[in-house]
DSSP file (Angstrom, degrees, kcal/mol; ACC not computed):
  #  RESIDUE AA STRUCTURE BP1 BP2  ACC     N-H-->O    O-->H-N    N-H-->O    O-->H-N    TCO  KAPPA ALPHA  PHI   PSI    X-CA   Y-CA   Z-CA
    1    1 A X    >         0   0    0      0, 0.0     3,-1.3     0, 0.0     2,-0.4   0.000 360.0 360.0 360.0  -3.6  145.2   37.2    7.1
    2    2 A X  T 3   -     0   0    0      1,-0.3     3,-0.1     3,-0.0     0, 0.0  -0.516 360.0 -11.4 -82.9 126.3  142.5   36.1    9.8
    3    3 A X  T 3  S+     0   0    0     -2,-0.4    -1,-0.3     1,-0.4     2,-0.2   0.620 108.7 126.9  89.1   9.8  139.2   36.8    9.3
    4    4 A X    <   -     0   0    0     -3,-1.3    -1,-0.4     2,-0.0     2,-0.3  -0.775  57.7-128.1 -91.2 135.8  140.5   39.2    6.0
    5    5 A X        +     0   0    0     -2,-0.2     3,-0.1    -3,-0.1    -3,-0.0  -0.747  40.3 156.8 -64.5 157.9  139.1   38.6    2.8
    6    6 A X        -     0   0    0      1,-0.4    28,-2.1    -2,-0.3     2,-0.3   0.242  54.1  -7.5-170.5  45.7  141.6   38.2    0.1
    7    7 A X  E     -A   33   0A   0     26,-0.2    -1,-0.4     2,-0.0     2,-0.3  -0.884  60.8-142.0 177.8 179.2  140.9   36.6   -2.7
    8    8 A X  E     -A   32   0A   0     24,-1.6    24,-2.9    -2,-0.3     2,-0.3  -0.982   6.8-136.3-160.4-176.2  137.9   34.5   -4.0
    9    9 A X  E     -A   31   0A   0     -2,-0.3     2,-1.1    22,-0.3    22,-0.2  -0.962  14.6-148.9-139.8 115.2  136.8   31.4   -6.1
   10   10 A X  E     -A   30   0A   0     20,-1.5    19,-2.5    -2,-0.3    20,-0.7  -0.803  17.2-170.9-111.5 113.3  133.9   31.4   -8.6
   11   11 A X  E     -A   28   0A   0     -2,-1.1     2,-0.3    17,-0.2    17,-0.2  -0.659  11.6-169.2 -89.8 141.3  132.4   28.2   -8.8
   12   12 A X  E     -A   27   0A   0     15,-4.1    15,-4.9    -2,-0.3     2,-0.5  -0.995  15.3-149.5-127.4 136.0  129.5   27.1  -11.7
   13   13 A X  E     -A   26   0A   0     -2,-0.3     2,-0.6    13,-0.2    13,-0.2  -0.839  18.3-175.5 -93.3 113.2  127.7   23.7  -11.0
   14   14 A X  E     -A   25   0A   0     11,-2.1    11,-2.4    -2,-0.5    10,-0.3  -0.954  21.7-169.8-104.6 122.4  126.5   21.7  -14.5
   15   15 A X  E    S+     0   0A   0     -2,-0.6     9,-5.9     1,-0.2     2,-0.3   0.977  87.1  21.5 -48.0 -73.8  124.6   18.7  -14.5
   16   16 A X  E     +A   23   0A   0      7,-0.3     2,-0.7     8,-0.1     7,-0.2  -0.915  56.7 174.8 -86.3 110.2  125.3   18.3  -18.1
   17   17 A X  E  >> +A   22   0A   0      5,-1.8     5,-4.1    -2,-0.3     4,-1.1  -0.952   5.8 169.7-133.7  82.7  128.0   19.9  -19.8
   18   18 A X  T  45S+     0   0    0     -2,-0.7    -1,-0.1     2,-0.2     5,-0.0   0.851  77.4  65.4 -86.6 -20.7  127.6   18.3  -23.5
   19   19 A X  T  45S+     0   0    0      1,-0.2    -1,-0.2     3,-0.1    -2,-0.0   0.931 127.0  18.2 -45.4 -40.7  130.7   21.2  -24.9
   20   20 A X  T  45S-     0   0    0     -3,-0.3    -1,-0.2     2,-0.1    -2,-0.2   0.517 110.2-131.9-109.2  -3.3  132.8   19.1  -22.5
   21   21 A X  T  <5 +     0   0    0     -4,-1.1     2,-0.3     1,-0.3    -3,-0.2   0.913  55.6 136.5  15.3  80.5  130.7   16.3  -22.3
   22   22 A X  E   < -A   17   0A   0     -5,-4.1    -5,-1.8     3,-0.0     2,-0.4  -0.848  41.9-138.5-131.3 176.0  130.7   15.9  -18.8
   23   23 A X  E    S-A   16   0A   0     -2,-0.3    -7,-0.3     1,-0.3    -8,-0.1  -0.981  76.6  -5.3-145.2 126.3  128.1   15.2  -16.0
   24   24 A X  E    S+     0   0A   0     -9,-5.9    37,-0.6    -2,-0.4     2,-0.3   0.974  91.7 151.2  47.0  85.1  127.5   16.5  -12.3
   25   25 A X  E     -A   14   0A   0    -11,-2.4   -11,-2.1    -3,-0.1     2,-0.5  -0.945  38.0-155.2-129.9 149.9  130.9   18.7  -12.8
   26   26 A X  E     -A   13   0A   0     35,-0.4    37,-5.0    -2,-0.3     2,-0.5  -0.995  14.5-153.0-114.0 132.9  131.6   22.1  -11.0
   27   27 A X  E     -Ab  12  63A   0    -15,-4.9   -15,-4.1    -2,-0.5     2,-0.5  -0.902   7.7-146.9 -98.0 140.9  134.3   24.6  -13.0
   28   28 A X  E     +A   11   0A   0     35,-1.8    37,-0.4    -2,-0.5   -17,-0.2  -0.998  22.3 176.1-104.5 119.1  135.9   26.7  -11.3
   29   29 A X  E     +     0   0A   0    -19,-2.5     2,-0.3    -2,-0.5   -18,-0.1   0.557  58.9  33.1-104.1  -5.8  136.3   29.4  -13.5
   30   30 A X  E     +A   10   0A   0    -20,-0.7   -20,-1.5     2,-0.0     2,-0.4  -0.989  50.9 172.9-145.8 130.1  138.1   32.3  -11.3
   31   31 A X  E     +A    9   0A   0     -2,-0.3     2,-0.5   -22,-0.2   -22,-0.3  -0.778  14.5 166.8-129.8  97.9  140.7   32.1   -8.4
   32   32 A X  E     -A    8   0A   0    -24,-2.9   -24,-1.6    -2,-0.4     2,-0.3  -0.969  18.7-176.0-110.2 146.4  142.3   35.1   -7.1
   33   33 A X  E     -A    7   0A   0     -2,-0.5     2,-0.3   -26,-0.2   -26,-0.2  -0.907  34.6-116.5-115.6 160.2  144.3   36.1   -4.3
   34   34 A X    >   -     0   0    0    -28,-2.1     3,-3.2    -2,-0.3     4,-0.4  -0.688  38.2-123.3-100.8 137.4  145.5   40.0   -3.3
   35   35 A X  G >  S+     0   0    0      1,-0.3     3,-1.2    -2,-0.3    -1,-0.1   0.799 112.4  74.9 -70.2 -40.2  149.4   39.4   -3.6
   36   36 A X  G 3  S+     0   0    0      1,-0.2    -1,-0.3     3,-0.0    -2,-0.0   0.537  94.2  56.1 -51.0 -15.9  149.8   40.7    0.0
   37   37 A X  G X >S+     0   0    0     -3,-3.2     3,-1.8   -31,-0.2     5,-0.5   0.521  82.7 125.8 -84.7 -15.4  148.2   36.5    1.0
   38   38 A X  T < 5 +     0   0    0     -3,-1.2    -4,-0.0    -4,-0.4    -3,-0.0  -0.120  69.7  15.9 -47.0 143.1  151.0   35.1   -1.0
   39   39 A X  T 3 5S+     0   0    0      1,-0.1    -1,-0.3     0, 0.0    -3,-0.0   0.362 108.8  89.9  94.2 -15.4  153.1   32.6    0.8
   40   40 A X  T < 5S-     0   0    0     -3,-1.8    -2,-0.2   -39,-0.0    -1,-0.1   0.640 102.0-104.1-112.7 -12.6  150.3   32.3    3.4
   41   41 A X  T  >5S+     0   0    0     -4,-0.2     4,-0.8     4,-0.0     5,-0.2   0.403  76.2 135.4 103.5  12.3  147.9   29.2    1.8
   42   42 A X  T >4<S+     0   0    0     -5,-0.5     3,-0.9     1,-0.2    -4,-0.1   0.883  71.0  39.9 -41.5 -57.3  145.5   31.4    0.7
   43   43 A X  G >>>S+     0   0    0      1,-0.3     3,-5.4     2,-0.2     4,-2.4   0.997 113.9  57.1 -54.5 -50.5  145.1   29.5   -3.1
   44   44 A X  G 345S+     0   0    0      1,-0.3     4,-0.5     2,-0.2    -1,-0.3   0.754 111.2  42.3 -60.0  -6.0  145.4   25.8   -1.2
   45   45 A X  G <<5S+     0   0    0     -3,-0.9    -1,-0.3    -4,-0.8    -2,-0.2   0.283 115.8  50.8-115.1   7.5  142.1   26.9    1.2
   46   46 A X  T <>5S+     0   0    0     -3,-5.4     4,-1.7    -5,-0.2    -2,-0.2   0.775 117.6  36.6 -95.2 -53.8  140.2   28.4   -1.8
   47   47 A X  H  X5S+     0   0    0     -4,-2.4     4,-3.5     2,-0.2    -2,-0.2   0.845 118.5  48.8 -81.1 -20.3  140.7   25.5   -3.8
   48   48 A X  H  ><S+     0   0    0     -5,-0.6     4,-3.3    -4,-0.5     5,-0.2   0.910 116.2  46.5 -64.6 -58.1  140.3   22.8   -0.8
   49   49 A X  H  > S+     0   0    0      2,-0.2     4,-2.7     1,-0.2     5,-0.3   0.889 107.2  55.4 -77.9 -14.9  137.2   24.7    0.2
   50   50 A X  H  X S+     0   0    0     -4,-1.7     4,-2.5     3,-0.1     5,-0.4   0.946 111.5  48.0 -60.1 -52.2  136.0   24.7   -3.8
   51   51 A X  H  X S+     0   0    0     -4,-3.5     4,-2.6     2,-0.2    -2,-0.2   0.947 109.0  52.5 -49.5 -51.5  136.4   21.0   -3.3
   52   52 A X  H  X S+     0   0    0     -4,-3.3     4,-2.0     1,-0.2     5,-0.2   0.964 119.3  38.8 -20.9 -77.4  134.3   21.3    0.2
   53   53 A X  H  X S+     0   0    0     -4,-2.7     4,-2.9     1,-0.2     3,-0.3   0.831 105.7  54.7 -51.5 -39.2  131.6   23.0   -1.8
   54   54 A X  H  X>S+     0   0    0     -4,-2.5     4,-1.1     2,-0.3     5,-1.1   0.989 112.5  55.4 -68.2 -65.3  131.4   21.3   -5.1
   55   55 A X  H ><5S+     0   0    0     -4,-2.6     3,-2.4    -5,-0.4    -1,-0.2   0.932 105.6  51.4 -26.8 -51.7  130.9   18.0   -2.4
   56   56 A X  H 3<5S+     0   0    0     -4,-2.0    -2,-0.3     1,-0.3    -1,-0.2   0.976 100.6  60.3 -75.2 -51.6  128.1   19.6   -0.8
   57   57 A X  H 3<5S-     0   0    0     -4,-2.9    -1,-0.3    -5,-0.2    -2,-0.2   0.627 117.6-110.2 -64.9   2.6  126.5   20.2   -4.0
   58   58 A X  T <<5S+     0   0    0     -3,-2.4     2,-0.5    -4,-1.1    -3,-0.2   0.455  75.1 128.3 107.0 -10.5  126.4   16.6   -4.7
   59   59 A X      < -     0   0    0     -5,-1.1    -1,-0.2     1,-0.1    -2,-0.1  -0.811  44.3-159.5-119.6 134.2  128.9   16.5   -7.4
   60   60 A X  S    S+     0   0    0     -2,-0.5    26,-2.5   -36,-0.3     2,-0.2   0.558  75.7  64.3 -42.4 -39.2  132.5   14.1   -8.2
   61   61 A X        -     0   0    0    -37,-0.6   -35,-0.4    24,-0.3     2,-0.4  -0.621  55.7-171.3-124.8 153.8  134.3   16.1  -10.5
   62   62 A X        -     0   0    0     22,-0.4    22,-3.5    -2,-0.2   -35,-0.2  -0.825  25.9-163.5-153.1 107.8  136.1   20.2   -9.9
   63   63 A X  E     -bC  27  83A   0    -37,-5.0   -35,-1.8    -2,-0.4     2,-0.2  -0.422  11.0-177.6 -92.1 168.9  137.1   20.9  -13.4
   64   64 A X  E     - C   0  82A   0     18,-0.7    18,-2.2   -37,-0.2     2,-0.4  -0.756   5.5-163.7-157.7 112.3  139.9   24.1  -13.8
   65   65 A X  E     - C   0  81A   0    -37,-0.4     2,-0.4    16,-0.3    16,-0.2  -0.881   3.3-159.6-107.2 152.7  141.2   25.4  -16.9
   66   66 A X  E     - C   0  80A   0     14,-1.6    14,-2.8    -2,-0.4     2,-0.5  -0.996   8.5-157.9-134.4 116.1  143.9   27.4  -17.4
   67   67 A X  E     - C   0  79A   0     -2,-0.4     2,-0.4    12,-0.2    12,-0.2  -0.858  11.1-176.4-116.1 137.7  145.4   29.7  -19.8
   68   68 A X  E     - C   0  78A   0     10,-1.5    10,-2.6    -2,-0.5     2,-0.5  -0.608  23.8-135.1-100.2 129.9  148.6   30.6  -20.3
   69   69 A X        -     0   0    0     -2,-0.4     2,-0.5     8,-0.2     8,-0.2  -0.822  16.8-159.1 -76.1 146.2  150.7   33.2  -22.7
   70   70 A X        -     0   0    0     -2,-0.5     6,-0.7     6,-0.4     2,-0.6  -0.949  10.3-147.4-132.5 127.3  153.6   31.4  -23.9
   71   71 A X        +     0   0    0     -2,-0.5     2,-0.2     4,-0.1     4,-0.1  -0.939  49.4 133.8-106.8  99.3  156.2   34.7  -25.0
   72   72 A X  S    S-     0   0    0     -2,-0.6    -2,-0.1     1,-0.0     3,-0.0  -0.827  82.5 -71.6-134.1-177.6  158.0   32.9  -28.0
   73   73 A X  S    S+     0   0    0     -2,-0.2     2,-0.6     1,-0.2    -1,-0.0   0.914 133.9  30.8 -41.2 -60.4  158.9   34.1  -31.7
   74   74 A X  S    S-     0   0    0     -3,-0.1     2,-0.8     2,-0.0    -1,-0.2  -0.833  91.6-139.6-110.5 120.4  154.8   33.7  -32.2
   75   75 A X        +     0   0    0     -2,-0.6     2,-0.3    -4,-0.1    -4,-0.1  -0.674  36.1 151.8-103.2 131.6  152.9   34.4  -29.3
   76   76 A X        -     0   0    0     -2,-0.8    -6,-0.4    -6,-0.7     2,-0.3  -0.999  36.8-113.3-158.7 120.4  149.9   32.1  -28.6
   77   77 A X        -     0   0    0     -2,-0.3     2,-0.4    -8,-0.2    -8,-0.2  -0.489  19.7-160.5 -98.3 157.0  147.9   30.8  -25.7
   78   78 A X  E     -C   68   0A   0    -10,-2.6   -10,-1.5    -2,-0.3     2,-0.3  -0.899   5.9-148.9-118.4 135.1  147.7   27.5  -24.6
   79   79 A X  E     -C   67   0A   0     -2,-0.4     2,-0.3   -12,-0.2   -12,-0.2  -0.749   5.1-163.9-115.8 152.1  145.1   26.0  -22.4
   80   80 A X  E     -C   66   0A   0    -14,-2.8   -14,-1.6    -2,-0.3     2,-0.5  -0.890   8.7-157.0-123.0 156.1  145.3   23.0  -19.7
   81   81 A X  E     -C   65   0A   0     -2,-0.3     2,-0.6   -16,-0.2   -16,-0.3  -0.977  18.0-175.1-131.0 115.8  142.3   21.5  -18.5
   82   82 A X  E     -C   64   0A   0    -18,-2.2   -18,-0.7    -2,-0.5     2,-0.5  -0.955   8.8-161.8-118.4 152.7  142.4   19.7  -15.0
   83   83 A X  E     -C   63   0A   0     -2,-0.6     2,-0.5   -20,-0.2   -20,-0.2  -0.882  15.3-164.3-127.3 144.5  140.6   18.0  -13.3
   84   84 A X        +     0   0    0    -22,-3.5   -22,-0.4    -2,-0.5     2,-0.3  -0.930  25.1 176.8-126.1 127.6  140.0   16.6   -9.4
   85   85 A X        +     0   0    0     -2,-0.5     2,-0.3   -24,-0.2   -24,-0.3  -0.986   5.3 176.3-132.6 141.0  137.6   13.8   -9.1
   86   86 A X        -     0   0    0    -26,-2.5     2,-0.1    -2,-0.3    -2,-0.0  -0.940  33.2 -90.8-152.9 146.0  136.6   11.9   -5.9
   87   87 A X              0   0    0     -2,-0.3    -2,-0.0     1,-0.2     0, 0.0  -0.174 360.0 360.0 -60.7 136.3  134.0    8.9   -5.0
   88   88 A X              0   0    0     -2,-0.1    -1,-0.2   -30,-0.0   -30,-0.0   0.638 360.0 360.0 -66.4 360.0  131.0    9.7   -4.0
């Protein structure tokens, strides 16, 4: 894996976010890694280095949502919202 891409992170920086009503947040709204980095720490240095960046941009908060299919009798997605938030 050195010096390979395989995967990337799309970060968006809001001051204002009144839908979520948040302030100086970055989402990260896409994480992938190529299944051939699995097992290697690929996610944990995308999202450690989204944390990096979202610092450098000045901002506390690296919001993440997630949705999921849930395969039961009625099939429906469910979303999680997390968040990592740190002192300035």
């Amino acid at each position: 894996m050195k010096n390979e891409i395989v995967g990337f992170a799309y970060l968006q920086c809001e001051a204002i976010d009144y839908a979520n009503l948040l302030e100086n947040a970055v989402w990260l709204h896409d994480l992938y890694v190529e299944e051939s980095a699995c097992g290697q720490n690929a996610r944990k240095k995308l999202i450690e280095k989204s944390v990096e960046t979202a610092k450098g941009l000045g901002v506390n908060k690296l919001m993440l949502s997630v949705a999921a299919k849930i395969n039961t009798r009625k099939n429906f997605s469910r979303t999680a919202v997390s968040k990592i938030q740190w002192s300035k």
